[in-house]
Backbone bond lengths (Angstrom), bond angles and torsions (degrees), N, CA, C in turn:
res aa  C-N    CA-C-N  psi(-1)  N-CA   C-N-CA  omega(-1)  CA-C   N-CA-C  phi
1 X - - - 1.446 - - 1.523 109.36 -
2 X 1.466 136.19 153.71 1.267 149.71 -146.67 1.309 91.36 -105.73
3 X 1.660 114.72 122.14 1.704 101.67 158.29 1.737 129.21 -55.54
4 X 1.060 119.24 118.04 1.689 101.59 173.29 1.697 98.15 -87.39
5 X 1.388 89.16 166.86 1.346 121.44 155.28 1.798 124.83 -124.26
6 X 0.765 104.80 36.76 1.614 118.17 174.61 1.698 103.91 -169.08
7 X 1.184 98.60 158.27 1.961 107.52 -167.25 1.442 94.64 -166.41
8 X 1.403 104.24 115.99 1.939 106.09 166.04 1.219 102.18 -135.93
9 X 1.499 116.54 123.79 1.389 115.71 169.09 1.992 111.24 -130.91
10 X 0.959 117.78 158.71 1.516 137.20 148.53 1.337 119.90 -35.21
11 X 1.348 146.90 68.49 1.450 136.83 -162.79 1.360 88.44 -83.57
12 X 1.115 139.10 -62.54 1.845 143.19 -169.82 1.578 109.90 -124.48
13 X 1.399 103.31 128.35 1.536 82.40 -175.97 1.881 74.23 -156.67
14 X 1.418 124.34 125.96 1.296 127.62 -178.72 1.463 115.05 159.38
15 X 1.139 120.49 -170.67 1.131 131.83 167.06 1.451 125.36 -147.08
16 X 1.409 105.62 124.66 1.324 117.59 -154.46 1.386 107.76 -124.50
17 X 1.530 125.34 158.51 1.799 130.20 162.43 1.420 95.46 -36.01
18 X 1.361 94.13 169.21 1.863 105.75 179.70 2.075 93.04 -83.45
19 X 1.448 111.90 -23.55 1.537 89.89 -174.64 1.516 113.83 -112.53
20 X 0.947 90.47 10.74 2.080 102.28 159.20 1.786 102.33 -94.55
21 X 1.399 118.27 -26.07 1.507 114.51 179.15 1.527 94.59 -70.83
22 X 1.504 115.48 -63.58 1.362 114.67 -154.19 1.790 102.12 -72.81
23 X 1.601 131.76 -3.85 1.327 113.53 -164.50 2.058 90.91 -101.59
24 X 1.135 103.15 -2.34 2.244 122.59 172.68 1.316 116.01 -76.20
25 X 1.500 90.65 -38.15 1.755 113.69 -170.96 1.795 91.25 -66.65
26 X 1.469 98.44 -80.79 1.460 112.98 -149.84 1.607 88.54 -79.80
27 X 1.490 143.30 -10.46 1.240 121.25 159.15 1.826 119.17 -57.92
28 X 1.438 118.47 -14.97 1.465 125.96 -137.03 1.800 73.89 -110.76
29 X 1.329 103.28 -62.72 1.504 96.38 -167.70 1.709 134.16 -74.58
30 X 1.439 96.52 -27.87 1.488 105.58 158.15 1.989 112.66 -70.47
31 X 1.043 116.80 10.17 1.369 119.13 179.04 1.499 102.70 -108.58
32 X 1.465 111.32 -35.01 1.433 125.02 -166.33 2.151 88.72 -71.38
33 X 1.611 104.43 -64.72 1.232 103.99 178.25 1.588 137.71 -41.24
34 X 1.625 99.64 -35.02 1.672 97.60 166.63 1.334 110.73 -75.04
35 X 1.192 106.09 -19.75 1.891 92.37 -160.00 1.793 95.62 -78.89
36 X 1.281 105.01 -37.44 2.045 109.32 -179.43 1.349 102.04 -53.19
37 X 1.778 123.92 -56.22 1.355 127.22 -172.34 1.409 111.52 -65.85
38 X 1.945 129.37 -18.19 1.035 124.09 174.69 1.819 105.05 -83.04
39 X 0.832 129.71 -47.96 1.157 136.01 159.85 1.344 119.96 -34.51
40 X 1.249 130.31 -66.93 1.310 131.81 155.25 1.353 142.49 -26.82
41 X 1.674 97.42 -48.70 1.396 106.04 173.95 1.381 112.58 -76.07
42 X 1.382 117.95 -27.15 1.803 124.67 -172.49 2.119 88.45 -91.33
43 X 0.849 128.18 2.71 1.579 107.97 159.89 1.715 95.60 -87.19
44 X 1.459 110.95 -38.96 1.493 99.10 -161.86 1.535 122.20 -70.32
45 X 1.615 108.58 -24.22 1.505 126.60 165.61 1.428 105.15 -52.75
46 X 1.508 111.10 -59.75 1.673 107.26 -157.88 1.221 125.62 -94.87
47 X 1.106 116.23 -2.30 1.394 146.02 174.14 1.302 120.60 -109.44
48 X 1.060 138.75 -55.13 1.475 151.42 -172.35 1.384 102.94 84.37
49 X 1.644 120.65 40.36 1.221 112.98 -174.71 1.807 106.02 -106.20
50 X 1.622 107.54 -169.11 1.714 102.44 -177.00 1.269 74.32 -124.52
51 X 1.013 134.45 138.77 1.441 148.71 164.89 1.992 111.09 -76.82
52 X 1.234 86.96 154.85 1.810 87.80 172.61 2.055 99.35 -89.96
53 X 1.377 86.02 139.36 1.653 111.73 -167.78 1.804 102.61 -116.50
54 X 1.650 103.61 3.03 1.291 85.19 -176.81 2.325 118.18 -73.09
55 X 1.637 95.29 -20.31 1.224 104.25 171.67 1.446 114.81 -47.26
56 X 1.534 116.19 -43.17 1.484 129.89 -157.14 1.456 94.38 -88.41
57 X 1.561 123.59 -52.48 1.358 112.70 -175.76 1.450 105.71 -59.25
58 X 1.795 144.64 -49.29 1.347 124.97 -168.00 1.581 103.85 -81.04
59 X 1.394 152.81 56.86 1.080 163.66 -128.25 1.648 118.97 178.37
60 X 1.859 89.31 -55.13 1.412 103.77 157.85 1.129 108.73 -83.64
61 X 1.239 156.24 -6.34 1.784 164.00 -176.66 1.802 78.01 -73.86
62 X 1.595 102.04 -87.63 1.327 116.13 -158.24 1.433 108.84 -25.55
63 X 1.276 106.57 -42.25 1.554 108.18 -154.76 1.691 103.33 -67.26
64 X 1.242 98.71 -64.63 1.859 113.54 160.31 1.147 113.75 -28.24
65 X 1.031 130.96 -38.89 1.961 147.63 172.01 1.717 99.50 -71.01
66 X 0.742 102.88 -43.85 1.424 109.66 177.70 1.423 144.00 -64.47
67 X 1.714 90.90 -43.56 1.345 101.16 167.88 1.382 123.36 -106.22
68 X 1.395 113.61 1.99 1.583 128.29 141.83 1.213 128.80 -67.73
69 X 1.046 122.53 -48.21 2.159 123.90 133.40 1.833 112.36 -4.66
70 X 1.120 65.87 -69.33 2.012 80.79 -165.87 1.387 108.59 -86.55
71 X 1.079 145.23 19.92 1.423 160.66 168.28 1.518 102.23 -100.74
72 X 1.126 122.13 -41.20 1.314 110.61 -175.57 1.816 120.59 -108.10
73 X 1.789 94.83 9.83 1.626 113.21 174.72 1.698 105.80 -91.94
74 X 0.912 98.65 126.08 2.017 98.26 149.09 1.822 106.65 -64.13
75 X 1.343 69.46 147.19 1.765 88.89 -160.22 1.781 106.08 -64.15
76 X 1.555 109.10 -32.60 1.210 104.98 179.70 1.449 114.85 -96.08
77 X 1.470 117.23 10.47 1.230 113.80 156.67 1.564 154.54 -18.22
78 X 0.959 133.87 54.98 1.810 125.70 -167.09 1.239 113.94 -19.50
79 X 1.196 124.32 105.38 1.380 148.27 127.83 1.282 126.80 -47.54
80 X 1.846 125.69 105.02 1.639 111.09 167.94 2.027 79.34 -95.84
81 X 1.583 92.26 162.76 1.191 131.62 168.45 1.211 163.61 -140.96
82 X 1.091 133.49 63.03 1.223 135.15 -140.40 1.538 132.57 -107.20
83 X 1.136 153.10 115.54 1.139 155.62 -176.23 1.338 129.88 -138.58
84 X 1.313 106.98 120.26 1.840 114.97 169.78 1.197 141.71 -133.79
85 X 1.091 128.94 149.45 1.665 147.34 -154.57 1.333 118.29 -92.76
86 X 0.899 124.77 98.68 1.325 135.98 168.74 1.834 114.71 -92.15
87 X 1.408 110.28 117.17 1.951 116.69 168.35 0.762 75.84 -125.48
88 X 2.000 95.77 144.62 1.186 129.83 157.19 1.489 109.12 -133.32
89 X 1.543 129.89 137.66 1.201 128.76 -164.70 1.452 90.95 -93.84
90 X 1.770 116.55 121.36 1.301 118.29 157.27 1.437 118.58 -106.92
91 X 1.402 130.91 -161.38 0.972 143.98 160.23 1.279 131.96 -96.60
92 X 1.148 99.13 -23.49 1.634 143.40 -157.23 1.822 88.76 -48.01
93 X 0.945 129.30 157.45 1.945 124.95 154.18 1.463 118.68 -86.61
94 X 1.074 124.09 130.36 1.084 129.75 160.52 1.442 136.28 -38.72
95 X 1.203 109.19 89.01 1.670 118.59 175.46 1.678 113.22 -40.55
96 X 1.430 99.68 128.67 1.410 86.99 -178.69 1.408 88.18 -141.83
């Protein structure tokens, strides 16, 4: 198989109840949030560093955005939804 260097796919693409949208939403981002706070805390162990939290604070925004969304939906609401993934192989270093 050919190495790529570019990758686009469809992660969500449908239409769903308003509380199957919002339980995708906040499943995706409360997953995103442990993994930053697990990350975070293991720079601060091995490093003795403070990590940047601005990732985690607009994350927690989103989420708040999110579930103010769905506060003002009926639950069986139609939801379209859509989301996609774009990798690109750089060289670049990894921000950490």
């Amino acid at each position: 198989m050919k190495s790529q260097k570019h990758l686009k796919f469809k992660l969500i693409d449908g239409y769903f109840s308003a509380e199957e949208a919002r339980d995708i939403l906040l499943a995706l981002i409360n997953h995103k949030i442990a993994h930053h706070e697990m990350h975070a805390f293991s720079q601060q162990v091995r490093f003795s560093s403070t990590p940047d939290q601005e990732r985690l604070k607009s994350l927690n925004e989103a989420k708040q955005l999110v579930k103010a969304f769905f506060e003002e939906t009926s639950s069986e609401e139609p939801i379209s939804m859509f989301s996609e993934i774009e990798l690109v192989k750089t060289k670049a270093a990894i921000k950490q």
